[in-house]
N, C-alpha and C positions, 0 to 999 in steps of 0.2 A: 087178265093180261091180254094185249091184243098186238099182234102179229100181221101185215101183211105179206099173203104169201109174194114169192118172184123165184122166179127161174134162178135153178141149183142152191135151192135154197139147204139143202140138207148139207150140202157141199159145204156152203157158206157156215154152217150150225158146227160144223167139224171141225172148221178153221176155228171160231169163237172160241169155243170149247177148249181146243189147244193153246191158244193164245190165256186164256184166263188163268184155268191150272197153271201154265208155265210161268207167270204171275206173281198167283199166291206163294209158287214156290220159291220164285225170286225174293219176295217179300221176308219168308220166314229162313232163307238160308244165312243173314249174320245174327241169327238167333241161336244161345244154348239150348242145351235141354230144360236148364234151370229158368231161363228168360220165359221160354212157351208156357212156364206154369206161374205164371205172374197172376195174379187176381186182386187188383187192389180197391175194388167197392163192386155193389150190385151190378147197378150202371153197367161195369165192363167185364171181359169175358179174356181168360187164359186163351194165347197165339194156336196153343195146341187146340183149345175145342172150337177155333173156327176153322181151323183146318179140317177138323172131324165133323162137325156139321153142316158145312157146306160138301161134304162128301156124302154124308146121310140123304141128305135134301136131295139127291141124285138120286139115292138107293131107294127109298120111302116111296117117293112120286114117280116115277120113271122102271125102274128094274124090277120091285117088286110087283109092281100089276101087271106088266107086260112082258116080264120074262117066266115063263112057268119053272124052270128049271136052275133060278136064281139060285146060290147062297150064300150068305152074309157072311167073313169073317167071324161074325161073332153075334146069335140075338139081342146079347146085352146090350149092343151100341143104341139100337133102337130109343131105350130107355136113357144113356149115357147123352146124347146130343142131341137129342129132339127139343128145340127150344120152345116156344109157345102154342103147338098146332093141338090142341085140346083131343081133336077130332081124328089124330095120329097118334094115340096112347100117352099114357103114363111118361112122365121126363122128371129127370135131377132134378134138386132144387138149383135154382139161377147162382143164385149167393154163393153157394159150395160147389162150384163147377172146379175151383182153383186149387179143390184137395183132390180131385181125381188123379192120384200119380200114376195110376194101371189104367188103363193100357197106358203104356210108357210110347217119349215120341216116336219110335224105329214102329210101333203097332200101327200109330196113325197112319204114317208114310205106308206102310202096306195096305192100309183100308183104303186110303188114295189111290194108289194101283190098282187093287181088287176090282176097285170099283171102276175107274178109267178104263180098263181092260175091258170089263163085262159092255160098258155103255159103247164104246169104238167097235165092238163087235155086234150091237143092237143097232146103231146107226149105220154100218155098212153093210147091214142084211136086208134083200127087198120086203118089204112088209106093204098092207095097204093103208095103213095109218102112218107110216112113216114123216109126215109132213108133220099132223097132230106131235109125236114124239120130237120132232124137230123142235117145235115148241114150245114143250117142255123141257128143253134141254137150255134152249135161248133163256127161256124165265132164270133157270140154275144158273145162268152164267152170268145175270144179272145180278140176282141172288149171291153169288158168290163175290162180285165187285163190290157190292154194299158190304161183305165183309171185309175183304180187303181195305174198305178205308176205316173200319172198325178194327180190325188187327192194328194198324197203327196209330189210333190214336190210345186205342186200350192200352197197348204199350207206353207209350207214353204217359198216359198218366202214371201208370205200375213204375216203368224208370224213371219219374220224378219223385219217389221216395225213397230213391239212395243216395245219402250224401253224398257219395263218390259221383253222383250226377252225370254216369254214362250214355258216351254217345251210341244211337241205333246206329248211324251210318257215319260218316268222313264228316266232318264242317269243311264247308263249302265259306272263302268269304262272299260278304254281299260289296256290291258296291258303292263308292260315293255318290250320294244324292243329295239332290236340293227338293224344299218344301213345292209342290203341286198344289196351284191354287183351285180351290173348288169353285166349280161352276155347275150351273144347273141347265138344263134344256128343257124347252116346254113343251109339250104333250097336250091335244085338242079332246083329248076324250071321247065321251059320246057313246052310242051303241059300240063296244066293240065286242070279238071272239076273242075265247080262249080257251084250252087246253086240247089233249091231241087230235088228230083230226084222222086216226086210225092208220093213217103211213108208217110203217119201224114199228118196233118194238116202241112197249109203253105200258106202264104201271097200272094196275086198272085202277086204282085213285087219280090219274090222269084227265080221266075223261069220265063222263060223257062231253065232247066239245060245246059251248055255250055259249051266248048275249051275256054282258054284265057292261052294265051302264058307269063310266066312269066320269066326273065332275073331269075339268082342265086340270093338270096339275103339273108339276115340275121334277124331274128326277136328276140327282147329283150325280155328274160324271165319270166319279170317280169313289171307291170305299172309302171310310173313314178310316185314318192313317193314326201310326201310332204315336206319331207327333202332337194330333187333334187330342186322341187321349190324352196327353199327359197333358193339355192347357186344361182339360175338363179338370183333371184332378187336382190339378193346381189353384183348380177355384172354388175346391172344395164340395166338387159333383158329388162324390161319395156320402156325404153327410148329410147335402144341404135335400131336405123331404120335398122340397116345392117341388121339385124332378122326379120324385118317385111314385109309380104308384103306390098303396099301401100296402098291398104285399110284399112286392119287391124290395122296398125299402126294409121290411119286417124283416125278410131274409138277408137282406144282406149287414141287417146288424147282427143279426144270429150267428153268420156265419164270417162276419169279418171281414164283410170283400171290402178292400180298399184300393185295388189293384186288379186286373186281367189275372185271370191264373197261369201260375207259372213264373210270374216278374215276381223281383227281387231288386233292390237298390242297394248299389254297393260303390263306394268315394264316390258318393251323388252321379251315378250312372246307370241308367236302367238294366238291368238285364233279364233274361227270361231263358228257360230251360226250352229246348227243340227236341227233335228227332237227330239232329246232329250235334248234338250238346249242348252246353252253355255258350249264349252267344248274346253280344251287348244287343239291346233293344235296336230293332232297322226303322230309325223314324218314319220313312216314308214308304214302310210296306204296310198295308191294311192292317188296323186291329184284328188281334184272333183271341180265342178263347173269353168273349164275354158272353152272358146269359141275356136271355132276353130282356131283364129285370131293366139291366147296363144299359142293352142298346137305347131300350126306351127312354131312361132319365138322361142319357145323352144326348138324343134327339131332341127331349124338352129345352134342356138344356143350349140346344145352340140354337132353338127358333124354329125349329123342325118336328118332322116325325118319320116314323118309318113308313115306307111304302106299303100298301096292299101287294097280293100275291098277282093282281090281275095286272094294275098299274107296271109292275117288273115286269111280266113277262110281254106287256104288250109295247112298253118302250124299247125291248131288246128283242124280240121277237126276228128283225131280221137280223140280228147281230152273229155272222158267224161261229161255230163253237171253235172257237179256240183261246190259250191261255196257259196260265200257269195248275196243269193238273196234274194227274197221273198218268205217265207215259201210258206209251202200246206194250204187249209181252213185256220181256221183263225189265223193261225201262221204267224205274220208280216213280225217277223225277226230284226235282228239290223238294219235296215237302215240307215245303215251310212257305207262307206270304212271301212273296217278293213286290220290290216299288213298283208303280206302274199306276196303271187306268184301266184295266182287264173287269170285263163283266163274266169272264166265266172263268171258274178257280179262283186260287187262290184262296178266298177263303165262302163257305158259305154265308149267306144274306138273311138276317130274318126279317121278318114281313109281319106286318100287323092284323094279317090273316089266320084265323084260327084252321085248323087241318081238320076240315068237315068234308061231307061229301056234295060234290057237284051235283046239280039237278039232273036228275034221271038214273043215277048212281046205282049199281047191283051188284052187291059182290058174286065172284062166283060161287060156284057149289060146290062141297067139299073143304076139305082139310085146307086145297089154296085161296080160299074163299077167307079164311083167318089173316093172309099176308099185312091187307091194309087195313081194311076194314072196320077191324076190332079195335083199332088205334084212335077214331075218329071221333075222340072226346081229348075237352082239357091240354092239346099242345098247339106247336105255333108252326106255320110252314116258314120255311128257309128254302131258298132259290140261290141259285148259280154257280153249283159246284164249289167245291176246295181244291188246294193243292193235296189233295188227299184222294179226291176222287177221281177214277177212270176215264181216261177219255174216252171211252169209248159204251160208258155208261150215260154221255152227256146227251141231251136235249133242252131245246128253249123250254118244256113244258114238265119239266121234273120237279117234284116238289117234295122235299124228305121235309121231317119234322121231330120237333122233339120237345120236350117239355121245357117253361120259361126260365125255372131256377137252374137248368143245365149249361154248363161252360168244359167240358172237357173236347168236345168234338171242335170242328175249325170253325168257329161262329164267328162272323163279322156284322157289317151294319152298311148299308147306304144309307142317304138322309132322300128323303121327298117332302114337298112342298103343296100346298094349295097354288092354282095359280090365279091371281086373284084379278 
């Protein structure tokens, strides 16, 4: 991960810190105890063990090496919430993280303390590494953002299987809108750069910054809306194989997609399950929840394709960050698509880039050396934030990713063109 230093910057690492926690905690307080142990597939993870692992990742990395006089609540957590770091011992199986009812949530909430306490007291002590610990603490709190928009969509899937189809938060209405024609902008290509260029904070699958030669090409103004969906469906996208690859297509007969997840049609009216409940389909807010399978045979489908990763960021590149995302502290935000023409939020983009490593790429050493690294096979990168994701998590050069037959996270689509 890479970090440039500036002035008060520990100062500034104190602030982050409180802001984040304060957060998560906004996040999980209209949740029961019985909601935090949700577990409704692999894929996602019970409210309670991101609260407890993103408290771990504090403890593991940061207190235990450099506090000698450290101690844990409890050894066991170690093993309890250690998620994939091989190199940091023995962990739960993934699958069964949903039957840990012990420690119960009032345990967590004190491992949170425990541990906030121990770190506010490690950061306002003079040390001569202090800066290195500053940056470790920054990684965590990035770390901890990425769960945050994982705490709400894993809930959300988990409360899309109760009939009773509970709301997380208040329904908000959306407002009336009219159809946004798309239009496309053209883009000269050529030698250009991209990714970070070592200022801010930055993922070390970010970078190294590089040349990548792009052909002229064209990018759509605006996401694909859920209006455009439903003319795809209605011309029988789903079915018809010319638009699919062959996998995707394989999978999606397997598994029945003939729809976004989450919709429903009910007296011929779309509807879909939210974070704030059942709410009729918003035509003119971006599609969410399709798999990369979708986006692609949509794109075929309207004469298009999806953009490269390089192509996205170099058309938006100066495009301010702002948009429909996740507030600051404890401001959540609408989490849900809303209409509009926003290139950041709302919902993420995927890209016809596979999530490999940049030329000159190195993971670090050690256990954070696992963060991205080991990932960089077999999925797709996705650009430009959700309504899910943090603002304060955002930059033009962020790149998450996830596997293609995946649709529970906020997946959307732009279209890109050749420019011919």
């Amino acid at each position: 991960m890479t970090t440039a230093l500036k002035p008060n910057y520990t100062t500034d690492i104190v602030s982050l810190f409180e802001s984040t926690r304060s957060r998560t905690d906004a996040l999980a307080a209209p949740l029961a105890p019985e909601d935090m142990m949700l577990q409704s597939m692999e894929d996602a993870s019970p409210a309670k063990w991101h609260l407890a692992h993103t408290t771990w990742f504090f403890e593991e990395f940061i207190l235990k090496p450099r506090v000698p006089d450290y101690v844990s609540p409890d050894d066991r957590f170690a093993f309890l919430f250690n998620s994939y770091y091989t190199q940091a011992g023995p962990r739960h199986a993934r699958d069964k993280r949903g039957l840990v009812s012990r420690p119960d949530v009032q345990a967590v909430r004190d491992y949170r303390a425990h541990v906030e306490d121990a770190l506010a007291a490690l950061l306002a002590a003079p040390r001569s590494d202090a800066d290195e610990i500053a940056g470790l603490v920054e990684l965590g709190c990035h770390h901890e953002m990425q769960h945050q928009e994982l705490l709400v969509t894993d809930l959300l899937h988990a409360l899309s299987f109760n009939p009773l189809l509970p709301a997380y938060q208040d329904p908000i209405p959306l407002p009336v809108t009219s159809e946004v024609p798309l239009r496309f902008t053209q883009h000269a290509g050529g030698l250009v750069e991209i990714g970070h260029d070592g200022a801010g904070f930055a993922y070390d699958c970010e970078g190294p910054r590089h040349q990548v030669f792009l052909r002229p090409f064209q990018m759509a103004d605006r996401p694909v809306t859920n209006r455009d969906w439903i003319a795809f469906m209605a011309d029988g996208g789903y079915a018809d194989p010319r638009h699919w690859l062959m996998e995707g297509h394989a999978v999606a007969q397997r598994e029945d997609w003939q729809h976004p997840l989450y919709w429903w049609q009910q007296d011929d009216e779309w509807w879909t399950f939210t974070l704030r409940g059942p709410q009729p389909v918003a035509l003119d807010a971006p599609v969410v929840h399709v798999s990369y399978y979708e986006a692609d045979a949509y794109a075929r489908w309207a004469g298009a394709r999806l953009p490269t990763e390089a192509e996205h960021e170099t058309a938006f590149q100066d495009r301010p960050i702002a948009g429909n995302l996740m507030g600051e502290a404890d401001n959540t935000g609408a989490l849900r698509p809303l209409p509009g023409d926003g290139v950041w939020g709302d919902v993420w983009e995927w890209t016809a880039s596979d999530f490999a490593p940049y030329p000159g790429f190195r993971a670090p050493e050690g256990a954070l050396g696992e963060y991205n690294g080991k990932f960089m096979v077999n999925q797709r990168v996705l650009r430009g934030g959700s309504c899910a994701t943090p603002r304060a998590q955002m930059r033009t050069t962020y790149r998450t990713f996830f596997y293609p037959h995946q649709r529970w996270q906020m997946m959307g689509l732009r279209l890109a063109k050749d420019l011919s």
